[in-house]
C-alpha positions as CSV (number, residue, x, y, z in Angstrom):
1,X,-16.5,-6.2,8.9
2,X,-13.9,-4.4,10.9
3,X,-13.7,-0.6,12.3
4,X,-13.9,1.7,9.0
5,X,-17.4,0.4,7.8
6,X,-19.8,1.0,4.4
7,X,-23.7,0.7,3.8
8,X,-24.6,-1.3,1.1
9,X,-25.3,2.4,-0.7
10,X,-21.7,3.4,-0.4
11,X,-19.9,0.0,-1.5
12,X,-19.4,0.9,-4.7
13,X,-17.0,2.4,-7.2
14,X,-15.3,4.0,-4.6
15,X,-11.4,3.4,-4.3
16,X,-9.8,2.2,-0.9
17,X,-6.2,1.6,-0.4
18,X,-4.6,-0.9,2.3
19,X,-0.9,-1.8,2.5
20,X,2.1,-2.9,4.2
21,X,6.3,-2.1,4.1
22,X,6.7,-3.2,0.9
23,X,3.0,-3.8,-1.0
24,X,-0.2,-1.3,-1.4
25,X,-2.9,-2.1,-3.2
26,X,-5.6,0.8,-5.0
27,X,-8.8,-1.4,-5.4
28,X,-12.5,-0.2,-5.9
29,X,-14.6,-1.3,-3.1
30,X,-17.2,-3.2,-5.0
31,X,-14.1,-5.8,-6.3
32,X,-14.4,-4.2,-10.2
33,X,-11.1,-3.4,-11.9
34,X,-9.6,-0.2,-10.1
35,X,-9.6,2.7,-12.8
36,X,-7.8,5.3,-11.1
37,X,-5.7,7.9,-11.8
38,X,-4.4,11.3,-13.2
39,X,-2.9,13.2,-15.5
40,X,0.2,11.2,-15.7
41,X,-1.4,8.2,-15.2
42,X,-4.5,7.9,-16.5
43,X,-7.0,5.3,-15.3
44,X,-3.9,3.6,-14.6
45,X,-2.5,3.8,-11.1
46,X,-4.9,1.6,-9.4
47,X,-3.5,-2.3,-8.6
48,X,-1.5,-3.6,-6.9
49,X,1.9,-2.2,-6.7
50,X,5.2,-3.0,-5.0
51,X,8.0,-0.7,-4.0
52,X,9.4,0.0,-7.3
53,X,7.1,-1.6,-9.7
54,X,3.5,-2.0,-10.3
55,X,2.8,-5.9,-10.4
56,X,-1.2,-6.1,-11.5
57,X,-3.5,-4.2,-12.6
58,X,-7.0,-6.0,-11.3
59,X,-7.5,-9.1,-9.3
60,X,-10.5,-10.2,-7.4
61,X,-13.3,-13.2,-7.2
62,X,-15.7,-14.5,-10.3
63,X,-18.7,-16.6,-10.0
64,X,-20.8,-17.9,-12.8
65,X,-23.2,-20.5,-13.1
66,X,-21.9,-22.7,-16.4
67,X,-24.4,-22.8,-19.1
68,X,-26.8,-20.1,-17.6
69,X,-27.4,-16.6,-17.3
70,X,-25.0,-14.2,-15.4
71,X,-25.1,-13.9,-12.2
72,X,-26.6,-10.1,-10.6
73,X,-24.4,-10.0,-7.3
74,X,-24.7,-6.6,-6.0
75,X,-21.8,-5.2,-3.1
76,X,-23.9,-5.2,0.3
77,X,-20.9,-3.9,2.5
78,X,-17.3,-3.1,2.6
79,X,-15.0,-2.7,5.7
80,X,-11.3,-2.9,6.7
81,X,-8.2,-1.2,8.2
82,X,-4.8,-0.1,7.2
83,X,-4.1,-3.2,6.1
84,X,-7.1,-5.7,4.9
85,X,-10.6,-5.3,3.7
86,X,-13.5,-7.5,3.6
87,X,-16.3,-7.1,0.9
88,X,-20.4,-8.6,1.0
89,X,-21.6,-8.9,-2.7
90,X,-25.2,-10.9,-3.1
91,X,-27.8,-11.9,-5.2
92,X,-29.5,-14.9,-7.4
93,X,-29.4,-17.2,-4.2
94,X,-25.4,-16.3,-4.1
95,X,-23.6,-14.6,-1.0
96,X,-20.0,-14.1,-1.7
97,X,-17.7,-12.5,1.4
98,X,-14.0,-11.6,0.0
99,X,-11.3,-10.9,2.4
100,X,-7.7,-9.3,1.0
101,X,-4.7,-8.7,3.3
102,X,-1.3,-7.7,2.6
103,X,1.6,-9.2,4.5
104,X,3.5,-6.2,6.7
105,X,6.9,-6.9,5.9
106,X,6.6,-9.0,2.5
107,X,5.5,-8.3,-0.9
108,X,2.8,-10.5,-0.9
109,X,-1.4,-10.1,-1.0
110,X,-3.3,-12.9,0.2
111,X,-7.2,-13.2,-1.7
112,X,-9.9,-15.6,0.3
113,X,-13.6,-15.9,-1.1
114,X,-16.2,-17.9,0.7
115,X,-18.9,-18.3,-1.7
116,X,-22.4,-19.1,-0.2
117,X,-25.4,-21.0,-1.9
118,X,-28.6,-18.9,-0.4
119,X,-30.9,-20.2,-2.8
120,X,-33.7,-23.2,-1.9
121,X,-31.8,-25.7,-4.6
122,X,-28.8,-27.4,-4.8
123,X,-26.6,-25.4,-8.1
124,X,-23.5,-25.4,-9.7
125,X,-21.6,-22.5,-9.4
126,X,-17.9,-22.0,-11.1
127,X,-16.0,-20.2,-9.0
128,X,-12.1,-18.1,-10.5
129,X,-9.7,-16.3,-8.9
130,X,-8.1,-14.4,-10.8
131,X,-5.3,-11.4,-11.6
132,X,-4.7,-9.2,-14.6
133,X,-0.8,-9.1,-14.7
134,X,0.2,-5.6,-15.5
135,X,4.6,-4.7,-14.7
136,X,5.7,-1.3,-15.5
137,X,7.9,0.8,-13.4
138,X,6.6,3.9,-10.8
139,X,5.4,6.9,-12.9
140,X,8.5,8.9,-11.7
141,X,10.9,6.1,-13.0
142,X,13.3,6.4,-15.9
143,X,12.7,2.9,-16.9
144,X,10.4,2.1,-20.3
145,X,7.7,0.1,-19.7
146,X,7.2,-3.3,-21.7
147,X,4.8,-5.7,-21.5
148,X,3.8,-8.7,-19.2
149,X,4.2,-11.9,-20.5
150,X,2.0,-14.4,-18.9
151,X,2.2,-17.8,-18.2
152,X,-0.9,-19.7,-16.8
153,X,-1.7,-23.2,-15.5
154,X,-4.5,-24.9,-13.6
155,X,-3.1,-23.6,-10.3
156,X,-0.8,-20.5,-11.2
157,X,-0.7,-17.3,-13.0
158,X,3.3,-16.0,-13.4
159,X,4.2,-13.2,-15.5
160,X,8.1,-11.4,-16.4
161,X,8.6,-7.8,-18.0
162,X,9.6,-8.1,-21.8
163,X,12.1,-4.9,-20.7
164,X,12.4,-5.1,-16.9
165,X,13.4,-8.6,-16.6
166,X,14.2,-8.4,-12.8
167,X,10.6,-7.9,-11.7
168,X,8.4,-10.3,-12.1
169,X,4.3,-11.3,-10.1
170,X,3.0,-14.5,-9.5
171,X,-0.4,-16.0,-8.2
172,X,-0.8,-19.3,-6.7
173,X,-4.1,-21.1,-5.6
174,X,-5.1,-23.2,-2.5
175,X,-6.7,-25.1,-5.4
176,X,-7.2,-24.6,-9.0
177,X,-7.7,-21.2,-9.8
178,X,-11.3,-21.9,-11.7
179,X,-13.0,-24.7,-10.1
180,X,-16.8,-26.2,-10.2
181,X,-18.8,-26.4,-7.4
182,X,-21.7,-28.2,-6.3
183,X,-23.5,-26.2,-3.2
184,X,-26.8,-27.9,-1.4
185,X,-29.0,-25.0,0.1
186,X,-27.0,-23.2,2.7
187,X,-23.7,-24.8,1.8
188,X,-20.2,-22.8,1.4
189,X,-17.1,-23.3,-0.5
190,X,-13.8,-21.0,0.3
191,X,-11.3,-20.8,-2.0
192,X,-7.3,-19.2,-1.6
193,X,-5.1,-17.4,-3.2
194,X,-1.8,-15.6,-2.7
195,X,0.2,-13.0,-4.8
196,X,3.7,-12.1,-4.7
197,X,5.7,-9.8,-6.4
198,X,9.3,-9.9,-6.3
199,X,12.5,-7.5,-7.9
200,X,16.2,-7.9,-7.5
């Protein structure tokens, strides 16, 4: 999982921060929403932020079985460097490995998932990538914040500010963003996605 590396008893709701020139993220190592902050910010200055702006406020990897209970998958381990970080989450016959990098130069965070069928049957598992669209300017700024509005389809999530109209986030998939799969025993699925942030 890389050189900095967490026991399955310390991947939890512990933040981490990675980032490049013009992109950081603030995440919580077991993938929930990142609820970080202080007394200017309250709970609010985890994401992912670019230079300038912050873009979203949570992003990260769902799976669900359709029509069944919810799935228990509990973080295993955690790694990474300056720049990318890897998580282990398992349980119910389900291994999930999530890797998220940010670009050096760009604003840009790429998202992969490889979601693992451990159990003895074959099941269908529903697998979504998704991001919580959230622009607002830098604490110190002068600018007011508005509010995102969102536009989605099967393979993109876009969002502008309702006050800050040259900023703007959007998430594309390698595939649809919520797909079904259908995993023999042993069998794995990877899904993609990239999100960019961009101001003039």
């Amino acid at each position: 999982f890389g050189p900095a590396q967490i026991s399955a008893e310390h991947a939890d709701d512990r933040p981490y921060v990675i980032g490049g020139q013009r992109m950081y993220a603030i995440g919580m190592m077991s993938g929930a929403p990142p609820r970080v902050g202080d007394e200017h910010l309250v709970g609010d200055m985890g994401g992912l932020w670019a230079l300038r702006f912050k873009a979203v406020s949570s992003w990260g990897v769902g799976v669900s079985q359709p029509g069944r209970p919810a799935l228990t998958l509990v973080p295993q381990a955690f790694g990474g460097e300056s720049w990318r970080v890897e998580r282990l989450r398992e349980g119910d016959g389900v291994r999930v490995i999530e890797s998220e990098w940010i670009d050096e130069d760009d604003a840009v965070l790429f998202v992969e998932a490889t979601v693992t069928n451990t159990g003895e049957r074959a099941r269908r598992l529903r697998i979504r990538l998704h991001i919580a669209p959230d622009l607002q300017p830098c604490w110190m700024g002068a600018a007011l914040r508005g509010r995102s509005v969102v536009t989605r389809s099967a393979r993109e999530i876009a969002a502008r500010s309702t006050t800050q109209t040259a900023i703007g986030v959007v998430a594309l998939g390698a595939q649809p963003l919520g797909t079904d799969h259908t995993l023999a025993p042993g069998a794995s699925c990877t899904v993609r996605m990239v999100v960019a942030a961009a101001h003039d």
